[in-house]
N, C-alpha and C positions, 0 to 999 in steps of 0.2 A: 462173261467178260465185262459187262456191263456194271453188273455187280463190283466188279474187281473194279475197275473204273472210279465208280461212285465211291468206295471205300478210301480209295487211294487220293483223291479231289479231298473228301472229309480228314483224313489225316495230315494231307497239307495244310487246310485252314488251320485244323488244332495245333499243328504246331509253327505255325506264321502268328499265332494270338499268343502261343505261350509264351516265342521268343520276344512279340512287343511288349507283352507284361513284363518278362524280366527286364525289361531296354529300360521301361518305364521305371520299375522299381530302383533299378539304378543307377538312372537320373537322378530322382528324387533321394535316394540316398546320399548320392555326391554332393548335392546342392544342399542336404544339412550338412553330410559332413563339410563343406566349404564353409556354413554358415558358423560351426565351431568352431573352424581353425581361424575365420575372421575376430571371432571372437576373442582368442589366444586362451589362454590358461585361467582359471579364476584366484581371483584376489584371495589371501589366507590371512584371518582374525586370530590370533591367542588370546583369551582369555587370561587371567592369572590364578582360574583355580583349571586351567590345564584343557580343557575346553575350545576347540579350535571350529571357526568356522568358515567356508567356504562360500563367493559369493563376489562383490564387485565395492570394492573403497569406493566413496562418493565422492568426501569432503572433512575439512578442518575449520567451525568458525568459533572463534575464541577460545580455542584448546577443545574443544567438543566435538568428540570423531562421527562424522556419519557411516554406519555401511549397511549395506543392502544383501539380502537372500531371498530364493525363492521361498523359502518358510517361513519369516518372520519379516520380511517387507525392509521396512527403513528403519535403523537402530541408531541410538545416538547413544556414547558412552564417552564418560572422561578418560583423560590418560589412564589416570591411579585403575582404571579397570583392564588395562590392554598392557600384555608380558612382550607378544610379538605380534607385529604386520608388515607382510609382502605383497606390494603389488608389481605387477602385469605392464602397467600402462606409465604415461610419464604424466607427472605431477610438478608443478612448482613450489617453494613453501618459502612462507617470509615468518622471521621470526618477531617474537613483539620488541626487543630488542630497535629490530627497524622503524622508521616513519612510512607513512601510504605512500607506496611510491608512486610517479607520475606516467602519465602514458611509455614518454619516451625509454625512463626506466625500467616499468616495467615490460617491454619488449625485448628485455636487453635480462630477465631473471631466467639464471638455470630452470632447466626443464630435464626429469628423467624418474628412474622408478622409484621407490619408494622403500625402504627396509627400515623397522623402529624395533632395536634390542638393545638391552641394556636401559631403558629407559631413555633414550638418545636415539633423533631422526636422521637415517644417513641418505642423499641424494646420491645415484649412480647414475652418469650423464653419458649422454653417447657416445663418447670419446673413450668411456671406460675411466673414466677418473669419479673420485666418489669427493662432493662437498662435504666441508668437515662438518662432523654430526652436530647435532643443534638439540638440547635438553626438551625434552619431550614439552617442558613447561613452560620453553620459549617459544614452542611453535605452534602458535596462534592461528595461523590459517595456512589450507594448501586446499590447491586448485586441477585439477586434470588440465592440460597443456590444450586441449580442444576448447572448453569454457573459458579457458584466461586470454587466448588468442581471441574469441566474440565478445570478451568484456572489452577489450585491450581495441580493437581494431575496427569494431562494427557498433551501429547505433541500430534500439529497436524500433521496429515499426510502430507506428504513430496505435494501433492497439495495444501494446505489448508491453510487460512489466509494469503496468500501476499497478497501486497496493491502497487499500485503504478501507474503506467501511460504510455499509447506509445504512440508516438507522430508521425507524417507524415505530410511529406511537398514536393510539385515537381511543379518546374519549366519547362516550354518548352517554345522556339522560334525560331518560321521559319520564316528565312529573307534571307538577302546575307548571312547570317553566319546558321547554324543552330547550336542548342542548347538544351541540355537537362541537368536540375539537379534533384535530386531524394533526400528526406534526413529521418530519421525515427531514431527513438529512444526510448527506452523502457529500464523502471526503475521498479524493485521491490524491495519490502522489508517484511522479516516476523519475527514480535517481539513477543519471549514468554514470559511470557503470554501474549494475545491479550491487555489486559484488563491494560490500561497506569494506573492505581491505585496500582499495585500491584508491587514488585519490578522484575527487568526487568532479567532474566535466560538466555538467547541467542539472539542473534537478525543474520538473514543471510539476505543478500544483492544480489543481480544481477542487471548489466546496461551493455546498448549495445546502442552506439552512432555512428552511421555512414550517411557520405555523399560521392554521386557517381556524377559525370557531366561529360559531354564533349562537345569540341567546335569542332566543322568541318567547315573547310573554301576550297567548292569545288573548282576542278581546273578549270584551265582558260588561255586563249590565248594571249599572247599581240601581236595587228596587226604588221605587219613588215611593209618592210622587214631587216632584215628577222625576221619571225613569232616566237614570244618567249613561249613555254612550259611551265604555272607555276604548279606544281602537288598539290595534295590536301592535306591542312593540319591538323591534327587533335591535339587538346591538352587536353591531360583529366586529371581530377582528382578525388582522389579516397581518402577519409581519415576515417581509423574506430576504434574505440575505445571499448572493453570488459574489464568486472571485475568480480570479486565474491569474496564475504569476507565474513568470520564467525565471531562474536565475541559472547565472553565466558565472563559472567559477574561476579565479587568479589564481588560488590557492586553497591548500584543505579549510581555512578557515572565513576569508574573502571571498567576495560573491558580488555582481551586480546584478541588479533585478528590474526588471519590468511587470508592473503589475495594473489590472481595473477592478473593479468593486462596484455592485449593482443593491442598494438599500429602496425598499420599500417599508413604511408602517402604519399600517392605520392608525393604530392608537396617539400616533406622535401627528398626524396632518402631512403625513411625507409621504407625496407620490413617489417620487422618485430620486435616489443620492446616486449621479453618476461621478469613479472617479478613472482616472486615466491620469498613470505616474511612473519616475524610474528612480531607481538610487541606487544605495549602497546596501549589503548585508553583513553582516557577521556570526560566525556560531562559535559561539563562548565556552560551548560546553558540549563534547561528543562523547560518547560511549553507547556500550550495547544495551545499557538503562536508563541511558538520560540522554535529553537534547534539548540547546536552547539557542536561537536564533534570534538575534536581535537586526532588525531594520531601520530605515531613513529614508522618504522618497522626498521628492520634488512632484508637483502635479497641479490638474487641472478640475477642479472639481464645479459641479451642477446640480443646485436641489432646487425642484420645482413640487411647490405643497399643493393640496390637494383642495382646500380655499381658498387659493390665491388664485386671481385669473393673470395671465402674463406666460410667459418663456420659462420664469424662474431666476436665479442667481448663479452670474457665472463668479466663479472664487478659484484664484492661486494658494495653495496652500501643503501643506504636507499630512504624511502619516508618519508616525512612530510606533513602533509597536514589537511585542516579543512574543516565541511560540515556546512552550515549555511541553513538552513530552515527558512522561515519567511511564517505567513498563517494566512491570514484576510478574511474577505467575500467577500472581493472584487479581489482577486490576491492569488497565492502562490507563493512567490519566494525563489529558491533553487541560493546556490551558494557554487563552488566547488575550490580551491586550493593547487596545490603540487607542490613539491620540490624534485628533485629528483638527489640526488647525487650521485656518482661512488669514491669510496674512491682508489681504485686501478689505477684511470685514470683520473684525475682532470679535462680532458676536455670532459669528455663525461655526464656531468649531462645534464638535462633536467627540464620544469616548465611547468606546463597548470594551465588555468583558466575557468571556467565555470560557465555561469550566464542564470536562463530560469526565466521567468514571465509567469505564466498560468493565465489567466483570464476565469472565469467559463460561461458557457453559455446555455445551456441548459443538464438538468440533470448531468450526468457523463461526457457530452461534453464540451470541451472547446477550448480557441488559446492560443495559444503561441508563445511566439518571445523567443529569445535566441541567446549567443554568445560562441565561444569556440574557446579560445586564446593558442597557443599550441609552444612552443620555444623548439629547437633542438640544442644544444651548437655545434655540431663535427659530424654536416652533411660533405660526402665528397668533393672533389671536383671535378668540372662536368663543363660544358657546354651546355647551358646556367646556370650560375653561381646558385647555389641553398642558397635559402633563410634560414636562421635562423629561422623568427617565421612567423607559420600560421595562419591567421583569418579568422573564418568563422561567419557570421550572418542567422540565421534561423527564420524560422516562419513556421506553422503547425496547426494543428488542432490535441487536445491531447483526448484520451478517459481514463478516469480513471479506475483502475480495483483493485476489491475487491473481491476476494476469502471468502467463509463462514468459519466458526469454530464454 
């Protein structure tokens, strides 16, 4: 009886474990399949040599489709390569036809799925009304209705969405002389909205350009007699460059801006160029390969030299200056120009120039060469006689960096 007992105890456990296991397994079933039905249906790619693929539309920027699979990751094709696409989800789409439209605007663009046949993109909106189709080669961007709503509605957090590059380069050489140079520089920018389709709300800036070296020429003996002492000589130089600007946009092409700027150079007798100013912008020139921004500030400026004893020079004055962007597949090249007057002291303006070429090279990795042409009008006077304008020539290896939003 006992036996029987014990038999009959052990049969209920086994089957109180088997039915939690199935409980369990059918949980966990439900909860993917929920997790696929959240997902709804997948996006469908045609090809034009018949070739269909399965997976999720991403995006449209300048006629250039993005889509995504678990097999091949992230694909970008032009129109001329795609027969048909359906998606799942809602999308917006502006043709190039249109100007960037403005926040208010665009809060106010159709939103729905997506169908491109015929060569021609058709919008099916919730209502069940379809916008009239749009020539594949006018639709320039489209956006998922979740992304255009956080470009459109929400600002990123103070880490988020800069873009830009630091660069490092170092020299060393030991011989009769020894020698070291060191150089590095790091460039960000974060434009709201991310999303260059849409008209541009703020954009803020940071760059930090510096080079350090120095040369040692140990001492040494000259035979006699009598025996000559020559002591050791060291020459260094130190030159670094900081900025940050905000600008505040009217319009796709107007901008007001607030900016400071932090100059040190040995080589010039310049401890320190502080400036502190606002003005006006303008960009003259936009596309997805060129950009050029022309400026105008008003400001306060401060150079206190490095043999001078005193405070320094307080100066009202301006900057002028334009940023030129150029970006192919093969290169980016940036180039920088200012002008920089003291209305209160004629002789104390100032100009720089700045030229990089990045060449891409593997992933986010690349080199770079560069030049930065720096003219001091009313350095003081000194011994050995100090130079007017400094040039420096770099090269480096740059990594690009992009922040999510």
């Amino acid at each position: 009886m006992n036996g029987f007992s014990i038999r009959t105890v052990r049969f209920h456990q086994m089957m109180w474990l088997l039915t939690a296991a199935v409980a369990l397994c059918t949980a966990f079933a439900g909860s993917a399949q929920s997790k696929n039905d959240a997902k709804g249906d997948p996006d469908v790619l045609v090809l034009n040599n018949g070739d269909s693929l399965h997976g999720k539309f991403v995006k449209v920027i300048d006629g250039k489709v993005t889509f995504h699979t678990d097999a091949f990751g992230d694909m970008t094709l032009g129109w001329d390569k795609i027969k048909e696409l359906h998606t799942s989800e809602k999308y917006a789409v502006l043709s190039s036809q249109e100007k960037a439209p403005s926040k208010s605007v665009a809060q106010h663009l159709p939103t729905g799925t997506v169908a491109v046949e015929n060569q021609a993109v058709t919008l099916q909106t919730e209502s069940g009304t379809a916008a009239p189709p749009i020539p594949v080669k006018q639709a320039q961007y489209i956006m998922d209705a979740i992304t255009l709503d956080k470009q459109i509605n929400h600002e990123p957090g103070f880490l988020s969405a800069w873009e830009g590059a630091a660069t490092a380069g170092a020299t060393i050489v030991t011989a009769t002389q020894k020698q070291y140079t060191f150089s590095s520089a790091v460039g960000l920018v974060r434009n709201v909205p991310t999303a260059s389709w849409l008209r541009p709300r703020n954009r803020s800036s940071i760059d930090f350009i510096g080079s350090y070296g120095k040369i040692t020429q140990p001492s040494y003996t000259i035979p006699g007699p009598p025996a000559v002492f020559v002591p050791s000589v060291t020459t260094k130089s130190a030159i670094y460059h900081a900025d940050a600007e905000r600008d505040q946009y009217f319009s796709p092409q107007l901008f007001v801006l607030a900016q400071t700027a932090f100059d040190h150079n040995y080589s010039q007798d310049l401890d320190l160029q502080q400036i502190y100013g606002g003005g006006l912008g303008w960009t003259a020139i936009k596309s997805p390969k060129q950009h050029l921004d022309l400026k105008a500030t008003m400001q306060y400026e401060k150079q206190k030299f490095i043999t001078v004893s005193g405070s320094g020079m307080n100066l009202i004055g301006s900057t002028f200056s334009a940023t030129y962007v150029l970006q192919s597949k093969l290169l980016t090249y940036t180039q920088g120009l200012a002008y920089i007057p003291a209305y209160n002291n004629r002789r104390a303006y100032s100009a720089n120039e700045t030229n990089t070429l990045v060449f891409p090279m593997y992933k986010n990795l690349g080199f770079s060469v560069g030049t930065i042409d720096s003219y001091l009008n009313d350095p003081p006077t000194s011994l050995p006689p100090t130079k007017r304008n400094s040039f420096q020539f770099t090269m480096g290896f740059t990594y690009a960096i992009k922040s999510k939003y």
